[in-house]
Backbone of each chain as ProteinMPNN parsed JSONL, in Angstrom:
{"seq_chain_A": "XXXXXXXXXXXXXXXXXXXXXXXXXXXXXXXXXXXXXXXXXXXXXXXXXXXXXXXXXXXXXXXXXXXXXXXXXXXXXXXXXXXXXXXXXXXXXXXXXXXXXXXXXXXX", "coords_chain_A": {"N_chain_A": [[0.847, -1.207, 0.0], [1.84, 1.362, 1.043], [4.252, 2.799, -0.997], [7.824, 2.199, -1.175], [11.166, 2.865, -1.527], [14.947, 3.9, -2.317], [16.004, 6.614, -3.416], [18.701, 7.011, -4.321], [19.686, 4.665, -4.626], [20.547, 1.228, -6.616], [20.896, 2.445, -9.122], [20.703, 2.747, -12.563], [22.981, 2.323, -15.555], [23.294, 4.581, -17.023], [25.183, 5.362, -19.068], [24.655, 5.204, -22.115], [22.518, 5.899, -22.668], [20.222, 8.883, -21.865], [17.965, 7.74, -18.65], [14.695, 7.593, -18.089], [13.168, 7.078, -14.836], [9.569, 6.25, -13.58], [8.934, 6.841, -10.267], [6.46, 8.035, -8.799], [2.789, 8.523, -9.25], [0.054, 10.081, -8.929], [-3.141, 11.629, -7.76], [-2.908, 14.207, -9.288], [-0.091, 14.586, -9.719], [3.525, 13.6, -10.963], [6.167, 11.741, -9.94], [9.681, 11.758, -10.93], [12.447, 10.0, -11.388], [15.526, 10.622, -13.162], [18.25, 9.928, -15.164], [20.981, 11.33, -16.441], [24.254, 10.855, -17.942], [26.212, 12.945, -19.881], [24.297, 13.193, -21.383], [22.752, 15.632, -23.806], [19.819, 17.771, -24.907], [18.803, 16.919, -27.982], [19.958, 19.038, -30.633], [18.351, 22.293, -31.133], [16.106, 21.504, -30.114], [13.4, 21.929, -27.827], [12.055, 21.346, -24.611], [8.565, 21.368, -24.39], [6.127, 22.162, -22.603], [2.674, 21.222, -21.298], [2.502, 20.922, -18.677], [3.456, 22.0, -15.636], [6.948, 22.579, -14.014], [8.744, 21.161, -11.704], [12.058, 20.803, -10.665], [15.087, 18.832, -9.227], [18.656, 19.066, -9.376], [20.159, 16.249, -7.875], [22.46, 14.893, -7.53], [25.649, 15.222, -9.607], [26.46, 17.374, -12.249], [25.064, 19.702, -14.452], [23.93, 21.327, -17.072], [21.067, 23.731, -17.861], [18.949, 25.342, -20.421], [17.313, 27.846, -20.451], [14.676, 29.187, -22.715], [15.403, 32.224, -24.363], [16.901, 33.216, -22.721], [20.506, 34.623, -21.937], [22.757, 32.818, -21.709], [23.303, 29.143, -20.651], [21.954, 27.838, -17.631], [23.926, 26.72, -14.858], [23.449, 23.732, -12.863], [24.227, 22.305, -10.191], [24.556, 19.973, -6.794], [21.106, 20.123, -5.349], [20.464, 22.825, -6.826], [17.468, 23.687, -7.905], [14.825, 24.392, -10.02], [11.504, 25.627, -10.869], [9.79, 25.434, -13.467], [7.633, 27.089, -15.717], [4.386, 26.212, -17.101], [4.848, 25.471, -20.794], [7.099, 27.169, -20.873], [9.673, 27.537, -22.577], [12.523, 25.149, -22.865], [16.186, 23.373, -22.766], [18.076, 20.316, -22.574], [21.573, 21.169, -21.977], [23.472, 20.535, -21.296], [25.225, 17.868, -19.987], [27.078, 16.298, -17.157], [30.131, 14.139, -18.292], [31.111, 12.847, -16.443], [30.168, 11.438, -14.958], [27.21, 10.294, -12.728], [24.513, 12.005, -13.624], [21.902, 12.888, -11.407], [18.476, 13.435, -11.275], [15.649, 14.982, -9.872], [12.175, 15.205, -10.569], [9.366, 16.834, -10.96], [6.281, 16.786, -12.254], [3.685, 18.581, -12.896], [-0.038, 19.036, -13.605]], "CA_chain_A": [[0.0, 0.0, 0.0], [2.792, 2.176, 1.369], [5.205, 2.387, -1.987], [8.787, 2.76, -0.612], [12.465, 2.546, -2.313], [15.378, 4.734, -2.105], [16.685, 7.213, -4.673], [19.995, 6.73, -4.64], [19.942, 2.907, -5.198], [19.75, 0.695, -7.915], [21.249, 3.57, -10.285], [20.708, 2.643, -13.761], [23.781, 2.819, -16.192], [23.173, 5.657, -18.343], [26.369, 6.097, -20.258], [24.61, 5.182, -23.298], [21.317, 7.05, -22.661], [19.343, 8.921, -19.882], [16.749, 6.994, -18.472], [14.044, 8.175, -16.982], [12.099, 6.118, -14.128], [8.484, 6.63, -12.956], [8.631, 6.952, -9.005], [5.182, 7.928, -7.986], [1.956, 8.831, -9.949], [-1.202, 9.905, -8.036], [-3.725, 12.319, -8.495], [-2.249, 16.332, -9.506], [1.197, 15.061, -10.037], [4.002, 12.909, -11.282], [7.605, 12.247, -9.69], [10.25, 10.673, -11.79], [13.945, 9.983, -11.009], [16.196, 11.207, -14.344], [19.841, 9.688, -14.591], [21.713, 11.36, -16.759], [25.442, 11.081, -17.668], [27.117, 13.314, -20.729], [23.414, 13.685, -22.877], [21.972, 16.954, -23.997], [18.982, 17.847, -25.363], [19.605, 16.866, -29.174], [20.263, 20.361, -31.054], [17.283, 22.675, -31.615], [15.144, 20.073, -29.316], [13.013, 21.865, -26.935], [10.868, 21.003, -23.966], [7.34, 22.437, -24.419], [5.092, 20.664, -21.883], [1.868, 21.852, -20.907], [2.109, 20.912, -17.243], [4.561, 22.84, -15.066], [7.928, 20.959, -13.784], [10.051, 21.563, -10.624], [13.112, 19.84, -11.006], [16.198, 19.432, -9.084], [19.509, 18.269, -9.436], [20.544, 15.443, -6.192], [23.884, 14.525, -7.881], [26.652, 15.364, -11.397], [26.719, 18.457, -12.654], [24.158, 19.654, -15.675], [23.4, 22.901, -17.563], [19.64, 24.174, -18.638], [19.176, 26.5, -21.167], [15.65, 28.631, -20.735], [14.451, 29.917, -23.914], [15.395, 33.518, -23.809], [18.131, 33.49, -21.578], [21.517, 34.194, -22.812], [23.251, 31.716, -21.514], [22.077, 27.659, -19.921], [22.141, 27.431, -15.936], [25.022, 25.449, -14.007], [23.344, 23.2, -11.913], [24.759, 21.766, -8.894], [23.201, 19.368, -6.041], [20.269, 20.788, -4.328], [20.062, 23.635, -7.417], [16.0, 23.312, -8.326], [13.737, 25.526, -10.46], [10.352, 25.749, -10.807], [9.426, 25.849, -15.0], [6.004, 27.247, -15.771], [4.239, 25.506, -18.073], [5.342, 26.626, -21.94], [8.419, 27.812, -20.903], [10.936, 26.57, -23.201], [13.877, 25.118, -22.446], [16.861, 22.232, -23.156], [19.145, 20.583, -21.399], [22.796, 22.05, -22.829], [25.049, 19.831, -20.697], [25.771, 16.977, -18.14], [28.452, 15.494, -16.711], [30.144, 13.024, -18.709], [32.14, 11.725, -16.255], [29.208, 10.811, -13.234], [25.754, 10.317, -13.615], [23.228, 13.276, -13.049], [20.793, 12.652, -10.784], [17.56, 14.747, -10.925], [14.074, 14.346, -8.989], [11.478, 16.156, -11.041], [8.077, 16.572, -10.093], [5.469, 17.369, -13.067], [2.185, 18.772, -12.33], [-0.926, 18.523, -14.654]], "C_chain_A": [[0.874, 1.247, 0.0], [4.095, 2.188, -0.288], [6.897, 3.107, -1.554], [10.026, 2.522, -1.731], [13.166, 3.598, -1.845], [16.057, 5.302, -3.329], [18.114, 7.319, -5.289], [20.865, 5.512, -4.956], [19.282, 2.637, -6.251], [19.871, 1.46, -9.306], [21.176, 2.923, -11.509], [22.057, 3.204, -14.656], [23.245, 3.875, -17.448], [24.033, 6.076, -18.973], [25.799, 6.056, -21.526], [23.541, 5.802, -23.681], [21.107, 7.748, -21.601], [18.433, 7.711, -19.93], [16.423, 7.476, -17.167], [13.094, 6.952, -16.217], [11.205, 6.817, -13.595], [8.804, 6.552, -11.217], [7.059, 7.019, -8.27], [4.004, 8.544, -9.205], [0.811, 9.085, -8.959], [-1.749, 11.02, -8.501], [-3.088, 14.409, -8.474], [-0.664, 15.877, -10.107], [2.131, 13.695, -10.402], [6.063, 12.166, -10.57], [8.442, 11.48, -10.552], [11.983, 11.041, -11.194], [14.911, 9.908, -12.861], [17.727, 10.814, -13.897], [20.352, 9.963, -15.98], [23.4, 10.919, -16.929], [25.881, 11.049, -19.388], [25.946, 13.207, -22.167], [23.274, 14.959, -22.491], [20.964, 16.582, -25.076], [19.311, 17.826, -27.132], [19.26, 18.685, -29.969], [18.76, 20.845, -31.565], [16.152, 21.926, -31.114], [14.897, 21.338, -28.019], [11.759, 21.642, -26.343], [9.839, 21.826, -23.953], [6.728, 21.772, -24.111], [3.738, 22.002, -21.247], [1.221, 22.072, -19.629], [3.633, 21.787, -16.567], [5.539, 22.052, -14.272], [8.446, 21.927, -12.574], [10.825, 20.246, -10.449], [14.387, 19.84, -10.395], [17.023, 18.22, -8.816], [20.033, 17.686, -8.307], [22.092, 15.11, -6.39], [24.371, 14.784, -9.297], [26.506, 16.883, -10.976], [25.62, 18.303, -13.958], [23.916, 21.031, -16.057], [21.699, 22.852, -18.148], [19.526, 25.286, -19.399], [17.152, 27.28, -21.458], [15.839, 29.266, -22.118], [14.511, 31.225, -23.536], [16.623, 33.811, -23.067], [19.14, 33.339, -22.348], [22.363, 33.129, -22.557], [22.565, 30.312, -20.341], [22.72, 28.241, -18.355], [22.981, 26.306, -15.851], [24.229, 25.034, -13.14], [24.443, 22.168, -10.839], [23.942, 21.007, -7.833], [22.784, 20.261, -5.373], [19.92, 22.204, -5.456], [18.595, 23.097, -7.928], [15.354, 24.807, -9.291], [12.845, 24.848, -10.946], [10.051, 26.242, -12.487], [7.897, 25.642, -15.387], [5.736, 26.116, -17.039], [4.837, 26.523, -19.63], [6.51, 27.191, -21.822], [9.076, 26.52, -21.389], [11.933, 26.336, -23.023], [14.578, 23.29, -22.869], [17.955, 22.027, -22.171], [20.568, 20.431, -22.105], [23.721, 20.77, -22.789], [24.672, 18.862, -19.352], [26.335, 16.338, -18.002], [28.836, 14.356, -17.644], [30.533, 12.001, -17.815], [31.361, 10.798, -14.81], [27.848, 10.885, -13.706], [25.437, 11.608, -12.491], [22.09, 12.632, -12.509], [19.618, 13.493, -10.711], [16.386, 13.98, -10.318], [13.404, 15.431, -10.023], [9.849, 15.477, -10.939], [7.237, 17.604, -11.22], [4.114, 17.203, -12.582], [0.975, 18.131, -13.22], [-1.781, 19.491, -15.248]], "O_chain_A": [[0.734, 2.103, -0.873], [4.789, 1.172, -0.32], [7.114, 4.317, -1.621], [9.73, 1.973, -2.792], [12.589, 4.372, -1.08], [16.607, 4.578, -4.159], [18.482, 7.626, -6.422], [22.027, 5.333, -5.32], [18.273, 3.092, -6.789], [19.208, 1.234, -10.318], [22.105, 2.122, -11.4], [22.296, 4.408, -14.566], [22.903, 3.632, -18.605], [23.892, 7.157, -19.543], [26.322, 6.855, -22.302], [23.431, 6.262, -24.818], [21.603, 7.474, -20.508], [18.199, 6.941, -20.862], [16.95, 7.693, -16.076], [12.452, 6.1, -16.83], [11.514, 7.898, -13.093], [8.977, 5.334, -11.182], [6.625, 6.243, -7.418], [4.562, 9.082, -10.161], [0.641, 8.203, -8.118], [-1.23, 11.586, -9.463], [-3.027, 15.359, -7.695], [-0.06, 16.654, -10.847], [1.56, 12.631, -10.162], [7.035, 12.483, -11.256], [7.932, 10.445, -10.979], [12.461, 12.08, -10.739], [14.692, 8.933, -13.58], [18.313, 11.122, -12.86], [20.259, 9.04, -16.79], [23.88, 10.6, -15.841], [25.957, 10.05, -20.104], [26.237, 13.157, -23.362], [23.502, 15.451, -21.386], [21.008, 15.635, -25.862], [20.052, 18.709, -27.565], [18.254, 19.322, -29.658], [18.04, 20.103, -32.233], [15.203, 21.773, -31.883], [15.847, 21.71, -27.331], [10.676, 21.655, -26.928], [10.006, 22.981, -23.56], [6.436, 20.767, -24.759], [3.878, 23.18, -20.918], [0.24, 22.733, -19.289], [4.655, 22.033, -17.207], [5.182, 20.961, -13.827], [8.508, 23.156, -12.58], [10.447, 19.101, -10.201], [15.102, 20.754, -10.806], [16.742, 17.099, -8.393], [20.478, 18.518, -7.517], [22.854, 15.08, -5.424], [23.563, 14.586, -10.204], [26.453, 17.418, -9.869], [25.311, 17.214, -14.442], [23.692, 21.85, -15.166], [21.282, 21.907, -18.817], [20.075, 26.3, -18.967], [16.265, 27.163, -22.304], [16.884, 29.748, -22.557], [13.865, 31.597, -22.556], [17.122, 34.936, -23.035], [19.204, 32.479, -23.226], [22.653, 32.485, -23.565], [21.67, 30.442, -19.506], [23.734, 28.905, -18.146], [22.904, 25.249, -16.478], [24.034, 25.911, -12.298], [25.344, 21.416, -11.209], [22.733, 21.234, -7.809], [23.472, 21.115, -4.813], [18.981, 22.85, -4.99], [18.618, 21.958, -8.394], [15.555, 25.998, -9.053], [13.008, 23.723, -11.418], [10.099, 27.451, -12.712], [7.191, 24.634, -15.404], [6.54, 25.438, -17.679], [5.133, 27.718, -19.666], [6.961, 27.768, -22.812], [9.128, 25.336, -21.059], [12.662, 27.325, -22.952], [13.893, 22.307, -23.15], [18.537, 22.777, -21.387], [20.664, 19.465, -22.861], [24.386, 20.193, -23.649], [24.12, 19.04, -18.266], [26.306, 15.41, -18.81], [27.941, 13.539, -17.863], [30.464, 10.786, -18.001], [31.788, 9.941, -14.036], [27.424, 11.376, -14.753], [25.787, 11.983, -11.372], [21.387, 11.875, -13.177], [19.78, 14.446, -9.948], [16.2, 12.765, -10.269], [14.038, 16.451, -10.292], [9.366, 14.347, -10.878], [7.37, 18.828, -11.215], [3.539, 16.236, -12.083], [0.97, 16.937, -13.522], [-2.564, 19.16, -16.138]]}, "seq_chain_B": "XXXXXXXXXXXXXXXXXXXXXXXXXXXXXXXXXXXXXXXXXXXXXXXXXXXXXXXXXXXXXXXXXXXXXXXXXXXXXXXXXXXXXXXXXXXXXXXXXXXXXXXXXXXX", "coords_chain_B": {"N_chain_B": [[10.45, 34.499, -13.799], [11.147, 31.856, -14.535], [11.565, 30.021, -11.216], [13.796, 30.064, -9.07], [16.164, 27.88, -6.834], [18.292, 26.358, -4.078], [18.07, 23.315, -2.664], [19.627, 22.544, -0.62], [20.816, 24.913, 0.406], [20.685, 27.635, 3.115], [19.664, 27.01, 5.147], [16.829, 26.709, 7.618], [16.901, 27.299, 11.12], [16.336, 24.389, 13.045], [16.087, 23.682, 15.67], [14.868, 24.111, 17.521], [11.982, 24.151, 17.051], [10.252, 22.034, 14.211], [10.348, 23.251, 10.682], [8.445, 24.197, 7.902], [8.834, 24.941, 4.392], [7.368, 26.239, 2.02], [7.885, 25.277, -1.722], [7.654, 25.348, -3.981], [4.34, 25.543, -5.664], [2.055, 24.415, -7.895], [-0.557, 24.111, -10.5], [-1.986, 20.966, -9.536], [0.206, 20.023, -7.689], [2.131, 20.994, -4.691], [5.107, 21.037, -3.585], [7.57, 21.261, -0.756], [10.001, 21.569, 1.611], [10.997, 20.77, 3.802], [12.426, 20.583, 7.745], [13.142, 19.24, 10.59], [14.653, 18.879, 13.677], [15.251, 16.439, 15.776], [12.309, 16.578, 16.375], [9.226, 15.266, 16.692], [5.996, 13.573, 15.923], [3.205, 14.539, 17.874], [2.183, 12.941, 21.037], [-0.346, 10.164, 20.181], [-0.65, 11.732, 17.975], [-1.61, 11.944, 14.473], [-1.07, 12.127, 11.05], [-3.406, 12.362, 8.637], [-4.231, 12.773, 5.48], [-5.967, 14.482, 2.75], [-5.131, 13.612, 0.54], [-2.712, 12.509, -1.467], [0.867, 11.852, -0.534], [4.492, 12.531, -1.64], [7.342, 11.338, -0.387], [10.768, 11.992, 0.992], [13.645, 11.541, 2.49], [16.383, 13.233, 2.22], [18.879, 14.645, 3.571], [19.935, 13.692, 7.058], [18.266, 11.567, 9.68], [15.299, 9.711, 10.345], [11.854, 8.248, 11.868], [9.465, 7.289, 10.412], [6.306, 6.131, 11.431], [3.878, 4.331, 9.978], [0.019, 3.744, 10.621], [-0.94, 0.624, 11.623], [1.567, -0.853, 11.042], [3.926, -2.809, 12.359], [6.258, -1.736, 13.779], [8.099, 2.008, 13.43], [9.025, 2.525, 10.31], [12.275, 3.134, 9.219], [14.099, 5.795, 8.094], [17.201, 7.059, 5.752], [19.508, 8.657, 4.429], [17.966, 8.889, 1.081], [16.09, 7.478, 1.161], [12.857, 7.209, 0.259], [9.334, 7.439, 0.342], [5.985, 6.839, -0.727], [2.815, 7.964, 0.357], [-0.48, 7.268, 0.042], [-3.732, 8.777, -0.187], [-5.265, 9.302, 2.979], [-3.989, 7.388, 4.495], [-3.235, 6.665, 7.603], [-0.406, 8.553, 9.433], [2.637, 9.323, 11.118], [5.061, 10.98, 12.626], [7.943, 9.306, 13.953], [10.172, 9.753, 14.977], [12.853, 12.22, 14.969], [16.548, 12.428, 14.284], [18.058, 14.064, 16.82], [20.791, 15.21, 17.064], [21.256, 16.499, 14.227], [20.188, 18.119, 11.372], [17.251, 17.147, 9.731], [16.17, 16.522, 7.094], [13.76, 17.241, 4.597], [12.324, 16.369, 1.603], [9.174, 16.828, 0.137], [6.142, 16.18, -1.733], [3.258, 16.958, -2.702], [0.302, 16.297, -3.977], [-2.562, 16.548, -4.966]], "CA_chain_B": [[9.645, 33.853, -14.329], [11.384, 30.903, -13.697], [11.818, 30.097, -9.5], [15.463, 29.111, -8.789], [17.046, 27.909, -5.332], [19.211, 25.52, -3.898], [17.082, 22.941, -1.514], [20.673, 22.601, 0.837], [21.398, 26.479, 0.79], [20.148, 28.286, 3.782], [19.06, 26.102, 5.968], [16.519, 27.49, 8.734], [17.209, 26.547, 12.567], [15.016, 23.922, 13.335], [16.399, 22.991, 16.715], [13.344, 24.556, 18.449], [10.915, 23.63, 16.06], [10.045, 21.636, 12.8], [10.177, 24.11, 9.996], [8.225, 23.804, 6.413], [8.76, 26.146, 3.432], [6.744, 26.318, 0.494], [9.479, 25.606, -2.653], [6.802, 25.349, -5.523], [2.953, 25.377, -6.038], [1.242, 24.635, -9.067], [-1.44, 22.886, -10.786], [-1.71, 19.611, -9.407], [0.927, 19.673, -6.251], [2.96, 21.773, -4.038], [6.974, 20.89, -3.077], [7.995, 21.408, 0.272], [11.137, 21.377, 2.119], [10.832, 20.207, 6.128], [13.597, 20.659, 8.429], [13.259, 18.712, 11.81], [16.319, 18.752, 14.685], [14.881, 16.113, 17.044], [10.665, 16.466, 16.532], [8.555, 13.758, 16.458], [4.651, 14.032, 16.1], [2.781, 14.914, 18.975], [1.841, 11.41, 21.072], [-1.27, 10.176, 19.506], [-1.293, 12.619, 16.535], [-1.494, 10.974, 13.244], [-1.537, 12.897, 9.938], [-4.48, 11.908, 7.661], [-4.091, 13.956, 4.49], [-6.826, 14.018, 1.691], [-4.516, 13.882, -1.007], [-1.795, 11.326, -1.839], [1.982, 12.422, -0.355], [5.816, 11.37, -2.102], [8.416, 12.696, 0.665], [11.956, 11.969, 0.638], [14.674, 12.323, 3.267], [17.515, 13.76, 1.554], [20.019, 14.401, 5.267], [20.211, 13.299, 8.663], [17.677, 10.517, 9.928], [14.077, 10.014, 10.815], [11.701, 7.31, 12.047], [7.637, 6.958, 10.106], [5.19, 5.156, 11.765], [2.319, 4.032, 9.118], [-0.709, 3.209, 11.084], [-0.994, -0.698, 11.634], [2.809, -1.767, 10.938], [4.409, -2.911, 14.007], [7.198, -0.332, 14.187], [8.667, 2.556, 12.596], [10.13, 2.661, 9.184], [13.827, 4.001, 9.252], [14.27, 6.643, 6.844], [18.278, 7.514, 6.051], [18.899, 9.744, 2.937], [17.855, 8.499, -0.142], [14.364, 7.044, 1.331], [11.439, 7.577, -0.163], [7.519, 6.31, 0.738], [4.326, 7.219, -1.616], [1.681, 7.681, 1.54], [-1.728, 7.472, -0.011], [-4.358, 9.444, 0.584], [-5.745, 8.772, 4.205], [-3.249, 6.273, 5.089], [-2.484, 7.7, 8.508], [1.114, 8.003, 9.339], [3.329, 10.415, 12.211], [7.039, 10.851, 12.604], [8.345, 8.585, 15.701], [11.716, 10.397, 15.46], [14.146, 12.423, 13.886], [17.553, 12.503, 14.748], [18.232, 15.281, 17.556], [22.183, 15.497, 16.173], [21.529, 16.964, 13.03], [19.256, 18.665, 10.859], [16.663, 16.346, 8.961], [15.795, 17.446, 5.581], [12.691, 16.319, 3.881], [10.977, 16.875, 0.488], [7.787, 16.605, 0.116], [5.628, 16.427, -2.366], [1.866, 16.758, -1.699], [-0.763, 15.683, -4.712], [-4.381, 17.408, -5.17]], "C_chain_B": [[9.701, 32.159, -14.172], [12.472, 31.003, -12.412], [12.984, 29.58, -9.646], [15.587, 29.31, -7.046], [18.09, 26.796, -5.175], [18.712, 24.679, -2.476], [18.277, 22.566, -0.459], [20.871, 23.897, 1.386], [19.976, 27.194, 1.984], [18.856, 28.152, 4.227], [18.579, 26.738, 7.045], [16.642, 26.456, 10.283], [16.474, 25.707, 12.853], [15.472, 23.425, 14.77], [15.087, 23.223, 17.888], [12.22, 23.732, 17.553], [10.807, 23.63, 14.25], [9.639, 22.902, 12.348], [9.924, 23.906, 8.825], [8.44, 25.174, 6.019], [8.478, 25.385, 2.282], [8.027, 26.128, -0.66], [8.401, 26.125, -4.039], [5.526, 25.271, -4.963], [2.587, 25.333, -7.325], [0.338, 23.46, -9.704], [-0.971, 21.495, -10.846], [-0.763, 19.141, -8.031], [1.463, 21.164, -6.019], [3.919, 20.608, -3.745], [7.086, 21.424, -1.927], [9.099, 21.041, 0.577], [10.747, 21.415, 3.598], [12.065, 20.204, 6.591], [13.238, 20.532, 9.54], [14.92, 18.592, 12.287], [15.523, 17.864, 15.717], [12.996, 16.276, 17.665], [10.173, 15.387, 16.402], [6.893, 14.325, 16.537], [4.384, 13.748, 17.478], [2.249, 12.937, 19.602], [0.491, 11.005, 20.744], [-2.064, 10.996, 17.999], [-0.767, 11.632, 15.262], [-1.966, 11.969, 11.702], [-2.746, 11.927, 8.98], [-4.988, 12.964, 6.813], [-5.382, 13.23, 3.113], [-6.301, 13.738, 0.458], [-3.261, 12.985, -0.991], [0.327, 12.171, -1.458], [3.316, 11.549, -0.909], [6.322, 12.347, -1.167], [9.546, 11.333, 0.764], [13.229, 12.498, 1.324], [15.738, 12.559, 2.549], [18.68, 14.028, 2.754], [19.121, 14.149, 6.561], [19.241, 11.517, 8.493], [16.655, 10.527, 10.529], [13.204, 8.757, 11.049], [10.09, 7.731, 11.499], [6.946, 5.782, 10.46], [3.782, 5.31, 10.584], [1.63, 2.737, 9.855], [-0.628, 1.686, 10.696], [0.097, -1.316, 11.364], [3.121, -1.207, 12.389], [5.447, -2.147, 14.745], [7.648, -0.02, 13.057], [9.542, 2.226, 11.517], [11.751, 3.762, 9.596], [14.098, 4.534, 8.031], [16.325, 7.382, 6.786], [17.977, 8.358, 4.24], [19.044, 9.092, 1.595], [16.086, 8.064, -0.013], [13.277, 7.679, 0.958], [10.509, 6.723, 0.119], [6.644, 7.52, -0.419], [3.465, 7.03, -0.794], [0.417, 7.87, 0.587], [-2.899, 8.274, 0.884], [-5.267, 8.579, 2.265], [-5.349, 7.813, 4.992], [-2.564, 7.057, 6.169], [-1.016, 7.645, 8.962], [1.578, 9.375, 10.546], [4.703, 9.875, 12.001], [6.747, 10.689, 14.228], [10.052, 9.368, 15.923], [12.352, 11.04, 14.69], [15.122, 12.646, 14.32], [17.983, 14.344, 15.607], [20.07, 15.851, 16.965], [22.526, 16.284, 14.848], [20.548, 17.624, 12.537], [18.696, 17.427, 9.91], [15.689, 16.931, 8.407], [15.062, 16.493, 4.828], [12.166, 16.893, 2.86], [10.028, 15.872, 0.424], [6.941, 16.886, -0.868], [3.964, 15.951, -2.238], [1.033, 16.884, -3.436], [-1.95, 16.462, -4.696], [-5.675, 16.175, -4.719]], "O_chain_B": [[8.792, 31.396, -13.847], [13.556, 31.582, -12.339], [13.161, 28.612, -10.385], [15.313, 30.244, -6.293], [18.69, 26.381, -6.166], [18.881, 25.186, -1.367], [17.857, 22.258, 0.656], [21.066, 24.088, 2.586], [18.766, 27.231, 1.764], [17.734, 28.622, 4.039], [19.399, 27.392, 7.69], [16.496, 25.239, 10.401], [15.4, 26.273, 13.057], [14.925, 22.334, 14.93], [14.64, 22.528, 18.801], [11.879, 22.568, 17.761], [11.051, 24.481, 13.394], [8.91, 23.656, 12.992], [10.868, 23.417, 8.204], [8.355, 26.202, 6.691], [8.988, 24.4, 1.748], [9.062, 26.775, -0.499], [8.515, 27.085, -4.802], [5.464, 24.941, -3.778], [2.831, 26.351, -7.972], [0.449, 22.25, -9.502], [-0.152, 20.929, -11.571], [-0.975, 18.087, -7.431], [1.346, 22.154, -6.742], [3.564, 19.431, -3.678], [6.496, 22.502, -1.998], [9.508, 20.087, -0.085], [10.174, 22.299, 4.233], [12.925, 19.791, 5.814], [12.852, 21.603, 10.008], [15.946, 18.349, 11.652], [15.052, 18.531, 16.638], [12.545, 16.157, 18.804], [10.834, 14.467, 15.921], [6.607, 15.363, 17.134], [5.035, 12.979, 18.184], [2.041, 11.985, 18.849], [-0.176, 11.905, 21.254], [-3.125, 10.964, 17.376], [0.182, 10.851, 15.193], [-3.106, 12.374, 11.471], [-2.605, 10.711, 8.844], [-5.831, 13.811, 7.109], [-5.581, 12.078, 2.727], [-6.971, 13.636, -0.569], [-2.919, 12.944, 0.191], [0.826, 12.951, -2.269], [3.405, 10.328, -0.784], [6.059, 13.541, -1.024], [9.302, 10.131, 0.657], [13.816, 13.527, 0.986], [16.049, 11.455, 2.101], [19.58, 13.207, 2.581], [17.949, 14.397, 6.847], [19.41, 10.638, 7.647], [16.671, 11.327, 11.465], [13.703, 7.841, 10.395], [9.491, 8.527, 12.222], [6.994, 4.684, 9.906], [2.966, 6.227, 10.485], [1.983, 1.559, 9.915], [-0.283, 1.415, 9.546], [-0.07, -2.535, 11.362], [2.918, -0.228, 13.107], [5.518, -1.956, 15.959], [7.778, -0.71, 12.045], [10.651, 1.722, 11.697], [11.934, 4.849, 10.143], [14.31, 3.862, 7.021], [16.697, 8.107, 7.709], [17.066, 8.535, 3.431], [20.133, 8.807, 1.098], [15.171, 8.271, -0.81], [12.886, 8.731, 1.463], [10.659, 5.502, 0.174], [6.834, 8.708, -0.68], [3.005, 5.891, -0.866], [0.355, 9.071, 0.328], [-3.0, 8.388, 2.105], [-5.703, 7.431, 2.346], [-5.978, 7.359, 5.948], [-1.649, 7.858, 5.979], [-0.447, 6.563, 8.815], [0.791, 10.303, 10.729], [5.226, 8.883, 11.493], [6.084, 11.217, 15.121], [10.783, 9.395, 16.913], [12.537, 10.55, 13.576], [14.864, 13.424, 15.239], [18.123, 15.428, 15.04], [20.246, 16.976, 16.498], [23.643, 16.624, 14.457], [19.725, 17.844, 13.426], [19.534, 16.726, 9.341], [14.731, 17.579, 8.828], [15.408, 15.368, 4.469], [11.518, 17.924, 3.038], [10.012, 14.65, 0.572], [6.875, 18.105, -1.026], [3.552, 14.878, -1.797], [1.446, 17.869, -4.049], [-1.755, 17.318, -3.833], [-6.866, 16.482, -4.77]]}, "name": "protein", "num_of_chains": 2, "seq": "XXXXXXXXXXXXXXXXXXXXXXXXXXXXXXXXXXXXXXXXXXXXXXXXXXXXXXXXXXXXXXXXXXXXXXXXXXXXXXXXXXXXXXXXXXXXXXXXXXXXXXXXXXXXXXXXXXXXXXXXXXXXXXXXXXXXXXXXXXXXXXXXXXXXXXXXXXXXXXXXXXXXXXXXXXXXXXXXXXXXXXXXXXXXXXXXXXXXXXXXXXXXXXXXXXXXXXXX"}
């Protein structure tokens, strides 16, 4: 009934892709655990979602690039933002040499 | 336009008392950040939330009692639970030594 695990186990090798895992689903919202290591968003690729995301990095290193902004965001652990819905954005950069860990939490 | 922070940076005292802050709201959930030093729910209090909770110790250490198991879950950082709605549940402990840092993510 209770659905438990821990986020930092069980890491998935992602050198050859990300991969994203479902974590929780219930009603308003979504959480998913994101393991990067050394993708970006393929060129001219961006996210345009119609639910709103807060997202933050737990482990690596990763850049985001908001539409509009002159240059992507350095993330670091514990860096999070809050992306309205429609706001465009890609992700530039992440670590090649460790995996990226993110928690992101999409609304609806 | 888009919210930025850093969910380790500037950390509030919680040695007196458990402290939530709002991180996000938006259609479909709110994000929270909790910071217990040594709280535990009140004796006989039991949360019973209408809405489906994912929470997630990220530092220190904490103990969840979910109604009808025979003792507390041990939460260290990486733990995560998916509480369903109305599944009652209280914190039996959190480590008085440290600060214990929780996200939370709360459902509609």
């Amino acid at each position: 009934m209770v659905r438990v695990g821990n986020f930092f186990a069980d890491l998935p090798d992602a050198s050859g892709e990300e991969i994203t895992q479902l974590l929780a689903a219930f009603p308003g919202a979504r959480v998913e655990r994101i393991v990067s290591q050394g993708q970006a968003s393929p060129p001219d690729f961006w996210y345009d979602q119609a639910w709103a995301e807060w997202v933050v990095v737990l482990s690596g290193a990763a850049e985001l690039l908001i539409e509009g902004e002159a240059a992507p965001r350095r993330l670091r652990p514990g860096d999070y933002l809050e992306i309205p819905a429609h706001v465009r954005h890609r992700v530039a950069w992440t670590d090649p040499g460790q995996p990226t860990i993110w928690l992101a939490v999409h609304g609806e």
